[in-house]
N, C-alpha and C positions, 0 to 999 in steps of 0.2 A: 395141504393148507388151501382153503377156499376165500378168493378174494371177493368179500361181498359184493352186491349187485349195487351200479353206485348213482342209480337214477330215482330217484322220488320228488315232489314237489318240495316237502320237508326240508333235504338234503342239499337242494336248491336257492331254497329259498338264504339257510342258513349260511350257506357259501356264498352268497353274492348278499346279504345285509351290510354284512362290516364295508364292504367296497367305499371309495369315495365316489361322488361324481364326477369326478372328471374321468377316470376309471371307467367308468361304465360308457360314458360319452366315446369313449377314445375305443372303448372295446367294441361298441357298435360300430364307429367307423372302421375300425378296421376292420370287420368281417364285410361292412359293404364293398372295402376296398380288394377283398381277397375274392368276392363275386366277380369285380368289373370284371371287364376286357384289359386285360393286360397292354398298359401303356411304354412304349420304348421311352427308356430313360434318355434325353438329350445330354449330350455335353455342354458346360458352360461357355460361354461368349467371353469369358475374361480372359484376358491378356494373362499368361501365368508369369511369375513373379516369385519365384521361389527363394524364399530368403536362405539359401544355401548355408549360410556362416553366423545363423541365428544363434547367440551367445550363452541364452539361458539351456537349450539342448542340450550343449553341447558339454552341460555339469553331470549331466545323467550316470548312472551307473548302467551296466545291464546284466542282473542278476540269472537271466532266465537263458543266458549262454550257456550253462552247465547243465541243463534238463534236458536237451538234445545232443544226437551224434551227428557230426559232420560227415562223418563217412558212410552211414550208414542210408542215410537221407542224400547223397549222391547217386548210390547204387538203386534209388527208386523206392526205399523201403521206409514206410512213415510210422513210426510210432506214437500213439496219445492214446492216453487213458489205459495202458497198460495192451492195448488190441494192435498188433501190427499188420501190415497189411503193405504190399506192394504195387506201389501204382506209378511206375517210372519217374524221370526225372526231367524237366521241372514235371510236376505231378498233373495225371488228369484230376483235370479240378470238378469234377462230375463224377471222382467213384461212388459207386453206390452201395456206401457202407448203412447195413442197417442202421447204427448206430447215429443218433442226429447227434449226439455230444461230438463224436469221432468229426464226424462232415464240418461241425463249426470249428475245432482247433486246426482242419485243416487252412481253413479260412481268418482266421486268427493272425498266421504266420506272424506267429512267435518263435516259431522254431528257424525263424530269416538268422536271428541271431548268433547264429554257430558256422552260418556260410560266409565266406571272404566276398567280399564285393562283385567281383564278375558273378558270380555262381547267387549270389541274392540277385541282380538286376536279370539277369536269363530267369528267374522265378517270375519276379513281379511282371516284365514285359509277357510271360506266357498268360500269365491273370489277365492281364490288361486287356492283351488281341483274343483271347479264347473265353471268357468269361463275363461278357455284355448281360446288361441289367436283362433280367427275365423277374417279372413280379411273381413271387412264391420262390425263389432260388435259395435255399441255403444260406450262400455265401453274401446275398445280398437282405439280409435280416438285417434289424439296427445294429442287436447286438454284436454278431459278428463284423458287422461293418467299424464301430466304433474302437473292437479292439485291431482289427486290422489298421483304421489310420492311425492308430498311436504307434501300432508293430513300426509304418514305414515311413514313420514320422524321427519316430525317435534311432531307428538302423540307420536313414541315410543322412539324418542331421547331425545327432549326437554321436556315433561311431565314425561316419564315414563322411562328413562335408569337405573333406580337401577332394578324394575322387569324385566328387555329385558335382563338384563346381569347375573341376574338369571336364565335365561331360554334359554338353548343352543337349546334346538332341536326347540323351534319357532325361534331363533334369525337366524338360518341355513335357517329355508324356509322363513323368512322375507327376508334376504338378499337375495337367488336365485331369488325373485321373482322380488324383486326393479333393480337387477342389471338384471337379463332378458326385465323389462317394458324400462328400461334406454338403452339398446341396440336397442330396437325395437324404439323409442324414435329419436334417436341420427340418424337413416337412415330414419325419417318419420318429421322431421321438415316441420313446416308449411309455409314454403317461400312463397307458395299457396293463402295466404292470406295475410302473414306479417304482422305488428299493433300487437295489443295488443297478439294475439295468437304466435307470434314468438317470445315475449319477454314473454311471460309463460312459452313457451317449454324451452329457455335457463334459466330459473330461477331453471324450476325442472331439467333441465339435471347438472346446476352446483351445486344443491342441492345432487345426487343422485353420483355424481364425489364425494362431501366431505366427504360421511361416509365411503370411503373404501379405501387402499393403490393399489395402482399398476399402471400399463402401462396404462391399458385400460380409471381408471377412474381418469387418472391424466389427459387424453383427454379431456373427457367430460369433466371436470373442465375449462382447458383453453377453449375449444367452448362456453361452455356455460357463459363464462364469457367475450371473447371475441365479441359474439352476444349481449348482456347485454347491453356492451361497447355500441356499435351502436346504439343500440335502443333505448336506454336512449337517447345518444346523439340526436337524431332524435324524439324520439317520445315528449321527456319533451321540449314543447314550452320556449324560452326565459322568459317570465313570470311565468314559473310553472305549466302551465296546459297543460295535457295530450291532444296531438293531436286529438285524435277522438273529444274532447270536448264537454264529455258527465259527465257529473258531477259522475255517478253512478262507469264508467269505472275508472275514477281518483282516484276518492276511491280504488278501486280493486289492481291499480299498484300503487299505494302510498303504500299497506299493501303488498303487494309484495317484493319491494322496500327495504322494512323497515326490512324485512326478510332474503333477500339474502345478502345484507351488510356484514350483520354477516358473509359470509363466503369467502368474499372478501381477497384480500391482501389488507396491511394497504394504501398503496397509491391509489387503486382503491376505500375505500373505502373513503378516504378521498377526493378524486375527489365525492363522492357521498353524501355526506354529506351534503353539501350546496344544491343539487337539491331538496333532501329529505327536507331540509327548505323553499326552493321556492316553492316546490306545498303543503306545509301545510300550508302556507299561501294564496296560490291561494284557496285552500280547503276552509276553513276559509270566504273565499270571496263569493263562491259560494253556502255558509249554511244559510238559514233563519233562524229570531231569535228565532224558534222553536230548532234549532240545526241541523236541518234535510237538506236534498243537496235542492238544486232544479229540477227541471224532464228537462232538456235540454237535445232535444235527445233522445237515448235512453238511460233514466234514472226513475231505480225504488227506491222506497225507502224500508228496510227493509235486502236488499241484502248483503249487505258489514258492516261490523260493522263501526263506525264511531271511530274518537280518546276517550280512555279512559276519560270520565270525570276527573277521577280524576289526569289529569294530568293539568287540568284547562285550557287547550289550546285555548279554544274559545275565542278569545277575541278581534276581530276586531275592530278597530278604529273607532269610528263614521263620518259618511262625505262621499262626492261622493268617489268612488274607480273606478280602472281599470285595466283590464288584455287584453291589446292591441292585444296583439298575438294571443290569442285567438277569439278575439272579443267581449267581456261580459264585458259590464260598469252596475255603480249602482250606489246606495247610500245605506245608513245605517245610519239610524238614531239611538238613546239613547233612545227609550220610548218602542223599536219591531216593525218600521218602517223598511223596508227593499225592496227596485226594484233591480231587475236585467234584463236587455236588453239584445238581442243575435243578435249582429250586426257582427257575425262572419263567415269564409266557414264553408262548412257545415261539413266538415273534411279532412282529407288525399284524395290526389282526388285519388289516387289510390285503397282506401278501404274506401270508403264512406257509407256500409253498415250500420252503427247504425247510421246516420243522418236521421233531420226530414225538413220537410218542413218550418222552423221556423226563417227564416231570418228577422230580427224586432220584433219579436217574444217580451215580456216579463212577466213575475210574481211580483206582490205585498202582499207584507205582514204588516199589518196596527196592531199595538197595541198586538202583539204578533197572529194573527188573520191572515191565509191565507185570500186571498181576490180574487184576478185572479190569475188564474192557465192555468198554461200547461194542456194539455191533459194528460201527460204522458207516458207510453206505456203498454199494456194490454199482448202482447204477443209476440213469433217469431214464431208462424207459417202462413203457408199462409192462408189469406181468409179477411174477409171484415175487421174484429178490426184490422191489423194487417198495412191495407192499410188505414185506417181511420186517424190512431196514428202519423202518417208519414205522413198524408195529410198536405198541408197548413190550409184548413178546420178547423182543429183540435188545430191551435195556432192565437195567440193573433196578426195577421197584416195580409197583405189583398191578399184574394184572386181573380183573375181576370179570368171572363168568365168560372167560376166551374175546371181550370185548378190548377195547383202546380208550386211552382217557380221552382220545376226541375223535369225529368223525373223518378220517382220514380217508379220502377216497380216490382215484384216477393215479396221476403221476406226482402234482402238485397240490390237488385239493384239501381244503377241507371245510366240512361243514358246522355244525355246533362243534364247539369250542370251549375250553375253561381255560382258567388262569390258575393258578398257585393261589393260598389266602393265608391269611396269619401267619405271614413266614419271621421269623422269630432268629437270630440268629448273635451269638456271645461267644467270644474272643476268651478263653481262656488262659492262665498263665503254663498250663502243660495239654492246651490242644482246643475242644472248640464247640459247642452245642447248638445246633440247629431242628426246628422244628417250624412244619409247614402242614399245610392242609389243602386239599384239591377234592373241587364235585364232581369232576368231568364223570364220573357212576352214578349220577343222579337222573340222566338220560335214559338209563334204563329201568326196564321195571321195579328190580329192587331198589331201584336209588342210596345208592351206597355209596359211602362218601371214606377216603382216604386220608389217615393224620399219618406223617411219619417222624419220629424223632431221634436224632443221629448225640451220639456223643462219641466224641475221638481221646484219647488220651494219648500226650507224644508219644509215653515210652513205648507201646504198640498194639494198643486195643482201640478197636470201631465195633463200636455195639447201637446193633439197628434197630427200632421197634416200630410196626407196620399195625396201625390201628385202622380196621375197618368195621361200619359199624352200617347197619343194611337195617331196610325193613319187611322183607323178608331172605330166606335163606341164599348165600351167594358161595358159588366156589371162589378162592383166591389164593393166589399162585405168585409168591414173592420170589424172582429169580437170581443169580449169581452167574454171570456169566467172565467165565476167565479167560485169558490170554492160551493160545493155540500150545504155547512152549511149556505152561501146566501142565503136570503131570498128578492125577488121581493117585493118589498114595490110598490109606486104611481109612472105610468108609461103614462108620457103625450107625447105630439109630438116631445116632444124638451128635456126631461128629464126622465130618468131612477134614482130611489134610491135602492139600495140593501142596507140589514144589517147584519151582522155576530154577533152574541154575542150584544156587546155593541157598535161595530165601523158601521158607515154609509160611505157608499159612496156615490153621488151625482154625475150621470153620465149626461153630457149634452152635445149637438151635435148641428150642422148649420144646418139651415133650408130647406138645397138643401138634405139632406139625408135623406130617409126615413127608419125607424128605426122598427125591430119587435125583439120578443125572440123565440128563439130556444132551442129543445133538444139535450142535446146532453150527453157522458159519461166522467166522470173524471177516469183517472186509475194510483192511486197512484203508485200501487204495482201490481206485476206481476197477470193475472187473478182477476180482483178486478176492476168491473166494476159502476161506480157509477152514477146515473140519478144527470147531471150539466144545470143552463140554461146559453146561451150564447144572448148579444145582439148581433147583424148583423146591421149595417150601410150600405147600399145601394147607390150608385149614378148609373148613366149610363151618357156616353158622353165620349169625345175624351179628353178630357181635364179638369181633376177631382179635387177637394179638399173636401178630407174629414175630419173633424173637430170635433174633441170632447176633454173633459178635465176632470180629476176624481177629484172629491174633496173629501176628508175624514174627518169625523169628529166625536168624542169619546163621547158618550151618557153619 
């Protein structure tokens, strides 16, 4: 696979129009500010004041206790994103993991929450004295910064304020240190990007305002609550799902979300209350009957903890469903029947960085049984998995002349863009009909343009028809890519069966397509690459119909 060359004027141009201004403003400064001279960051002159037995903390849950080992991160050995790596204990905080995802969870400490109190303050005082502001460091980016004052905000308030207020001479350098990160914080907001990393920075800047009295952090409080304000406004779609509409990210600012409330005033938070119910419901929608999200985007699974079982919260209604704003119809069936469609943009076109090529895109889950899958996404750095994950290639509708429905380029990029158009969608009384259209193939020479039209019927037919229509001749390549645990059964001209466990499916297609299997990788979880086959349906011609329908059936 060759990842195209990703520098043109064109290319350029197209990627940086949608931006806003202040975006651009804010990308400028920062690149003046990544030239200077690197300034040492001062400590604050404020008296600290750590409101040790802060009330609203201390309602917190902490979900993200079970995603780490305590003993295993004793003996020096850190795990995230699926990459382990041993780097003694408390950890050098300067390993030099290729990996920049890896480098920021270390800096996160998230994983504080699996240590008993002596064993988390021996971590934090090693950050503190070994790990002084250096501008370009890692650990000291907004965003890592933002999620760390929340990590040791909500460990030493909400879990642990009987020993923090025992202990004056750490609760003095915890405070110097959060109210120093929260200054540097507060003049390094990520307007840069906006989306989800602007509404981290205001979560931890109003997080880091509430544990102390004064002028300074009665500011951060109102900024950060007043950005909040906005962004919610903005990011939480009418239906409940978060803008980017990536299942994994929704997770992330729903348990955010659900976090900062608590430190709301009662009428802010009561403005938020009901949002917090619309996307646990949208949640909900986009969970298969495993309980798990689905991979839309960039979505991994393993990352975010899901709601407490035992708050019993799963319980979606059986029957076609929809989240219009987003673009994502289904059904749901009573037996672990479960599709979900992704007839939606591909995000904020302003930060369209965690979108994938997956317009038409969907996943099915038969008898509690994944069956077709997403690709998922494997990584964020650059190079071929990373370009692969974000291919059209890589999802479940159709690709035309080896291109992408949009110009996907770097790690985040992209440049021309479409949207979905006429999407069309009816609720039936035994399942569900959808039908949409996309030009993102009008970019290229043939300017071909993509209808697709879905009908589901409960008892266990999905019949797909993939209309493309050129003006001159195109190859196009409608894929099936299934779950790793399918197994290739009898594969004639006109028929494909795979089996999972005890569920079959029964794939069959029109005789103009010519049909073979391919290799390819499923990546549930970050780094977690797994040998998937895909069928490829084939036509060529100016004027295409390509035709198949899955039937399922329980052994």
């Amino acid at each position: 696979m060759k990842i195209p060359r990703i520098s043109n004027l064109n290319r350029l141009f197209h990627t940086i129009r949608p931006l806003r201004w202040k975006q651009i403003f804010y990308r400028l400064n920062y690149r003046l500010r990544f030239w200077a001279r690197p300034k040492q960051l001062k400590e604050t002159n404020i008296e600290p004041n750590l409101l040790s037995d802060y009330a609203a903390l201390r309602a917190l849950k902490v979900p993200l206790k079970a995603l780490f080992k305590r003993e295993t991160i004793l003996e020096g050995q850190f795990e995230f994103i699926n990459l382990k790596e041993h780097i003694e204990f408390p950890p050098n905080w300067d390993f030099p993991s290729p990996c920049k995802l890896w480098r920021y969870q270390l800096h996160y400490f998230e994983w504080l929450y699996c240590l008993d109190y002596i064993e988390a303050r021996k971590c934090v005082l090693s950050w503190i004295e070994h790990y002084s502001f250096e501008q370009n460091r890692d650990g000291w980016e907004a965003y890592p910064t933002s999620l760390r004052l929340m990590s040791w905000s909500v460990y030493f308030i909400a879990v642990h304020q009987r020993e923090l207020s025992n202990d004056e001479a750490f609760s003095n350098i915890l405070s110097q240190s959060i109210l120093t990160q929260a200054v540097w914080l507060e003049k390094n907001l990520e307007y840069h990007l906006m989306a989800n990393h602007l509404l981290e920075n205001a979560a931890a800047l109003l997080m880091a305002g509430s544990l102390f009295n004064g002028n300074l952090t009665e500011r951060w409080k109102k900024t950060g609550s007043k950005i909040l304000d906005q962004e919610v406004r903005e990011q939480i779609l009418p239906d409940g799902m978060h803008f980017e509409r990536s299942p994994m990210y929704h997770l992330r600012i729903f348990n955010v979300l659900k976090e900062t409330r608590l430190l709301l005033k009662s009428n802010e938070e009561n403005h938020l209350k009901p949002i917090l119910r619309s996307m646990e419901k949208a949640l909900d929608l986009v969970r298969h009957p495993d309980e798990d999200i689905a991979l839309l985007n960039d979505s991994n699974l393993g990352v975010y903890p899901l709601p407490p079982e035992s708050n019993n919260s799963f319980s979606p209604m059986p029957g076609p469903w929809q989240l219009p704003d987003a673009g994502y119809y289904g059904y749901r069936g009573s037996n672990g029947e479960y599709i979900i469609f992704d007839a939606g943009p591909i995000g904020p076109d302003y930060n369209p960085g965690h979108s994938h090529g997956d317009m038409f895109s969907y996943e099915v889950t038969w008898d509690y049984h994944r069956m077709i899958v997403d690709t998922g996404n494997f990584d964020y750095e650059p190079g071929l998995m990373r370009f692969h994950c974000r291919s059209t290639k890589a999802h479940n509708t159709v690709q035309v002349n080896e291109e992408d429905q949009c110009d996907f380029w770097g790690t985040f990029r992209v440049g021309k863009r479409f949207q979905p158009e006429d999407v069309k969608f009816a609720e039936k009384e035994n399942g569900f009909q959808l039908e949409a259209t996309h030009s993102g193939y009008r970019r290229i020479p043939e300017r071909a343009v993509h209808r697709r039209l879905v009908n589901f019927h409960a008892g266990n037919l999905l019949c797909i028809q993939d209309l493309i229509q050129a003006e001159k001749s195109v190859h196009a390549v409608s894929r099936i890519h299934f779950h790793p645990d399918c197994k290739c059964l009898d594969m004639t001209v006109r028929q494909l069966v795979i089996r999972n466990a005890k569920v079959d499916c029964i794939i069959e297609w029109d005789r103009e397509s010519s049909a073979k299997l391919e290799d390819s990788f499923y990546c549930p979880e970050f780094n977690t690459k797994l040998p998937n086959k895909v069928l490829a349906l084939t036509q060529v011609g100016t004027d295409l119909r390509i035709h198949y329908s899955l039937r399922f059936t329980r052994g």
